[in-house]
C-alpha positions, -999 to +999 in steps of 0.1 A: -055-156+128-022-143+126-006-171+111-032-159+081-021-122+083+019-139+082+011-162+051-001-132+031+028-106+040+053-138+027+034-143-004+031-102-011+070-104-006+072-132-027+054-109-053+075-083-048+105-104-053+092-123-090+082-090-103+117-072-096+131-109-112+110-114-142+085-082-148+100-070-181+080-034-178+096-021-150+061-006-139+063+022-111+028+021-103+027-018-098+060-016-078+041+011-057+009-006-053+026-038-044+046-024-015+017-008-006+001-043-001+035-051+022+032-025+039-002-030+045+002-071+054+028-059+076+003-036+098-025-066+097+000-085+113+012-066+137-022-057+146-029-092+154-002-100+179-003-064+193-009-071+228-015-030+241-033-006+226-008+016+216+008-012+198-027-019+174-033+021+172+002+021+157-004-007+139-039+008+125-021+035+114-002+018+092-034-005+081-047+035+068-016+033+045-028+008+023-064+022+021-054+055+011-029+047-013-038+018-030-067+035-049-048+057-068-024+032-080-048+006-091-062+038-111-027+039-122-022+004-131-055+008-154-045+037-168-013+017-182-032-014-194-054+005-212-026+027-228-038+064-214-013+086-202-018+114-180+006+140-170+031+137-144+019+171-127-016+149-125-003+121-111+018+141-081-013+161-073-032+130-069-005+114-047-006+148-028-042+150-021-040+111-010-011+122+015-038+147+028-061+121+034-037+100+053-024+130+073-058+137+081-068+099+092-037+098+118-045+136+128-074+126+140-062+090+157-041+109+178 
């Protein structure tokens, strides 16, 4: 099963790397919410060939990333396609209540 966790980190890199070569938008929000998805393919990995349980509670951990985060910047990413614009103030306080949330989730993993 890891080999499947593996394949999808290299393609999200892959991503990563096309849309830094050929994305003409320069869009923060997809930049974000793909290295969120790294990140994210990163911990499903490592949480596969964790072999203690520190190592997959670590690994978890960083799993919690990507579902906290990558909410928000989908919302983003539709906010952009559909040409709405909220204000940056907004968008931090958003960010800042997700980073709640996470700090939350790994308060109480600990």
């Amino acid at each position: 099963m890891e080999y499947v966790y593996l394949i999808c980190l290299l393609v999200a890199i892959g991503m990563m790397v096309w849309l830094k070569l050929y994305d003409v938008r320069n869009s923060v929000s997809q930049y974000l919410s793909l290295t969120t998805i790294i990140i994210s393919c990163f911990a499903y990995y490592f949480l596969a060939i964790s072999r203690t349980l520190e190592e997959a509670l670590f690994a978890q951990i960083i799993a919690y990333v990507g579902c906290v985060f990558l909410p928000i910047f989908y919302f983003f990413i539709v906010l952009e396609i559909c040409h709405l614009e909220i204000k940056k103030v907004v968008k931090v306080c958003l960010v800042l209540c997700q980073c709640c949330v996470l700090g939350g989730i790994v308060n109480v993993l600990r």
